[in-house]
C-alpha positions in Angstrom: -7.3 15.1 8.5 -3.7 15.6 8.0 -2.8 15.0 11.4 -4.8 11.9 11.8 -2.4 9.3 11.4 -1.2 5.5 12.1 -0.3 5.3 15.7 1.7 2.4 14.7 3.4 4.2 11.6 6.9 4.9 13.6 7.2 1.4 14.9 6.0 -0.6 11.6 6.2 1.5 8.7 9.4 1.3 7.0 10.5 4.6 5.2 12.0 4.9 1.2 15.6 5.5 2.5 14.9 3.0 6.0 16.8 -0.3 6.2 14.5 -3.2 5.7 13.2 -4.9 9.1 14.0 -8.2 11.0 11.2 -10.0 11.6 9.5 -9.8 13.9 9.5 -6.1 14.2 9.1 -5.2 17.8 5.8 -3.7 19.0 3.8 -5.4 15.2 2.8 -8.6 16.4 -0.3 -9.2 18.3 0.6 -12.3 20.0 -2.8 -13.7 20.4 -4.6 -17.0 19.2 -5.5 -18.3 16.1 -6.9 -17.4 13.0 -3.0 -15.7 12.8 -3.2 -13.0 10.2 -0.6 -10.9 8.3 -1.3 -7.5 7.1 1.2 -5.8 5.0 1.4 -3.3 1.7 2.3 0.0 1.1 1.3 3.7 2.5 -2.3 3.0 1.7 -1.5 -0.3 4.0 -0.3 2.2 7.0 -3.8 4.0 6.8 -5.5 1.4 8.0 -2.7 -0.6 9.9 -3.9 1.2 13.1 -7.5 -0.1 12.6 -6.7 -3.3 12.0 -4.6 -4.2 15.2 -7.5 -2.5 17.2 -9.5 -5.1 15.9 -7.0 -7.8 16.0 -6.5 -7.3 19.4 -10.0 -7.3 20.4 -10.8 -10.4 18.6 -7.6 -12.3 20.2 -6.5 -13.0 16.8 -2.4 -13.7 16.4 -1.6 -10.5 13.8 1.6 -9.1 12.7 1.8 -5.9 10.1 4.5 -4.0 8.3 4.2 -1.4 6.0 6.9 0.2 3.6 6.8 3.5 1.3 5.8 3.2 -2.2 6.1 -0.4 -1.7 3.5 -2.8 -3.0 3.0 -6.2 -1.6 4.4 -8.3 -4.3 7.9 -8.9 -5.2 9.9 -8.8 -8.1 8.8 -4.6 -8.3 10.6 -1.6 -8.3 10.1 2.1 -8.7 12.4 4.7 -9.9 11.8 8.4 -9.9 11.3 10.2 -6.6 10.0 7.3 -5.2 12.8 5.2 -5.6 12.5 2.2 -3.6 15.0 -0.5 -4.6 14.7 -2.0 -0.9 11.0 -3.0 -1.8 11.7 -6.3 -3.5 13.6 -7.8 -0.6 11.2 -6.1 1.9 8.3 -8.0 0.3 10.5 -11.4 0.1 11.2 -10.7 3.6 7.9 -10.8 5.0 7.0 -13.9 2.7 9.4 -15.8 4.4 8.5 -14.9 8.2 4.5 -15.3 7.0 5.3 -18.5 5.7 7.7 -19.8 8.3 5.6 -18.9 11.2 2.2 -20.1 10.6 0.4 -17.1 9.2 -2.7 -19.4 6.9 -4.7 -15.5 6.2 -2.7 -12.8 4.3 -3.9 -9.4 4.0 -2.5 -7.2 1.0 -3.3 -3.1 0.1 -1.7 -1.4 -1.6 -2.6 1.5 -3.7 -2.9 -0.8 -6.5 -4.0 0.8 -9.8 -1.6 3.7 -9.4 1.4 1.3 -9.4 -0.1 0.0 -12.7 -1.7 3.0 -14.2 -0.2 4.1 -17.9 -0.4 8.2 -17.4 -1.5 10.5 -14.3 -4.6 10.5 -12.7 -6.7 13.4 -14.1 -10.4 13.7 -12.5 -11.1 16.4 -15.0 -11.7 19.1 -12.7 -8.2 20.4 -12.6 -6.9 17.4 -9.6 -4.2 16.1 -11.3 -1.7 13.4 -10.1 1.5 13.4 -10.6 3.1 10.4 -12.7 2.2 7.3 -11.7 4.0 4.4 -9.6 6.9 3.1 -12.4 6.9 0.1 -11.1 9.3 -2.3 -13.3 8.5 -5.7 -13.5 11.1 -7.7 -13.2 13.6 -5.6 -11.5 16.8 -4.3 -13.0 15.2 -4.1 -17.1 13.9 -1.6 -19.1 10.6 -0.4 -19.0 8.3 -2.7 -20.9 5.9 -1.2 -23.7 3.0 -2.3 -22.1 4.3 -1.2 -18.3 0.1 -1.7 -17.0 -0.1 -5.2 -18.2 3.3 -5.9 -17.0 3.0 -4.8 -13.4 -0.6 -6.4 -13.4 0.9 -9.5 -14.5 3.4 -9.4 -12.0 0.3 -8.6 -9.3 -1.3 -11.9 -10.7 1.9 -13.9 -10.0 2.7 -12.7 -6.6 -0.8 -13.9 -5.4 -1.0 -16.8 -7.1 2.5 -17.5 -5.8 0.8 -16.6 -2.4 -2.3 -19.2 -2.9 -0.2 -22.2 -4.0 1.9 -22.1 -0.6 -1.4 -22.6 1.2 -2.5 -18.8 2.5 -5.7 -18.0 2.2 -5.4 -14.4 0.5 -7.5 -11.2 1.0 -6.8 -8.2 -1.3 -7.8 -4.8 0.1 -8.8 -3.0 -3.0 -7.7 0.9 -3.2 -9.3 3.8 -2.3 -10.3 5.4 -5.2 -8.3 8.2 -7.0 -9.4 12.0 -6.0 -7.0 13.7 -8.0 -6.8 16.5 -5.3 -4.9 16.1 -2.1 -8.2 17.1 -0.3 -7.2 19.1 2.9 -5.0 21.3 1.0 -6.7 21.9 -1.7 -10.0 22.7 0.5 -7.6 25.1 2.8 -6.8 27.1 -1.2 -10.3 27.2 -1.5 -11.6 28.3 1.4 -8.5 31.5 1.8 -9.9 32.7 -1.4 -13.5 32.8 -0.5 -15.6 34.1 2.0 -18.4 31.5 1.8 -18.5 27.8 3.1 -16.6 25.9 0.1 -17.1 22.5 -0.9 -15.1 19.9 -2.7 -16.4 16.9 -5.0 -14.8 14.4 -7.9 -17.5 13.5 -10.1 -18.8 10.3 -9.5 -17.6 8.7 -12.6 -14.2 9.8 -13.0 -13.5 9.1 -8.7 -14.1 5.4 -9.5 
C-alpha cells in the first residue's frame, strides 16, 4: 500500500535536494559478524532496505545500507529534469570508498535499472503510461549521447566491473518490472467510478 514504507527511509535514505552522507550514517550499520555486506541503490533500493536489515540482523551478518533518490548505484551518472540529482555521482563514490575501506567483500546493488536506460516512456498498452524516462548522462557534465540506452548500460557495465576488480563479490538486484500504472491510485479512480469489485492487470507480456 501507499503507507507501507521503509522504516529505515528517514535515517538512510538521502533525498534529491539532501546533502550527501558521512559514512557511516548513524542508525545503517548492523554491526554484526562477518559475511559484511553493503546494500545500496536508488528508491527501488529503499523498498526493500527494511527487509534486508531484518534479515541482516537475524543472521548476525555485519550490513550497512544507504539509499538516495533517483540515484543509481554506479557513478559517473546524472539526471536532469525533475529529477535532478547532481549529488548522485559523489553519493555513489562516497559509499565506494567507505565499502572498500572498511572491509565490505559482498555488495548489493538495485536500482530501478532499465528505466534509467530506457530510450522513450514506459507504455503497457492499456493506457499506464510513464512518464519520461531516467536521463541519466553518462559521463556527467556532456551532452546527451545519440544512443543515451547503450550509453548508460555501458556506464552500468563499467561501474560493476569496476566493483569486481577491487575484490567484491557483486549481487545485482534486478528491477521490479514496469506496470505503467501507479497501482493504488489508479485502482482508487477505478473503483469511485464503479459500483462493482474492480480489478487491475498489465498483460503478461508487455509487464516484463
Amino acid at each position: 500500500t501507499v503507507t507501507d514504507t521503509n522504516p529505515y527511509r528517514d535515517i538512510c535514505k538521502t533525498g534529491l535536494t539532501d546533502a550527501n552522507p558521512m559514512h557511516p550514517r548513524p542508525g545503517c550499520l548492523v554491526d554484526g559478524t562477518a559475511p559484511a555486506v553493503a546494500f545500496y541503490g536508488d528508491s527501488h533500493a529503499d523498498a526493500l532496505q527494511g527487509a534486508f536489515f531484518g534479515a541482516a540482523e537475524k543472521a548476525g551478518f555485519r550490513f550497512y545500507s544507504v539509499t538516495r533518490s533517483a540515484c543509481p548505484p554506479i557513478p559517473g551518472l546524472d539526471r536532469t529534469g525533475d529529477a535532478a540529482s547532481p549529488a548522485c555521482d559523489a553519493f555513489v563514490r562516497g559509499v565506494e570508498d567507505y565499502v572498500e575501506t572498511n572491509d565490505f567483500p559482498v555488495v548489493v546493488l538495485a536500482a530501478r535499472w532499465t528505466a534509467g536506460a530506457a530510450p522513450r516512456a514506459y507504455d503497457n498498452g492499456e493506457g499506464g503510461v510513464e512518464g519520461q524516462p531516467g536521463d541519466f548522462l553518462p559521463p556527467l557534465g556532456v551532452p546527451v549521447p545519440a544512443d543515451r540506452e547503450a550509453a548508460v548500460i555501458a556506464a552500468y557495465v563499467r561501474g560493476i566491473e569496476s566493483l569486481l576488480a577491487k575484490g567484491h563479490r557483486v549481487v545485482l538486484v534486478y528491477p521490479i518490472p514496469e506496470a505503467g500504472w501507479n497501482v493504488p491510485e489508479e485502482l482508487a479512480r477505478r473503483r469511485e467510478s464503479s459500483s462493482e469489485p474492480v480489478t487491475l492487470t498489465t498483460d503478461a507480456a508487455a509487464y516484463s
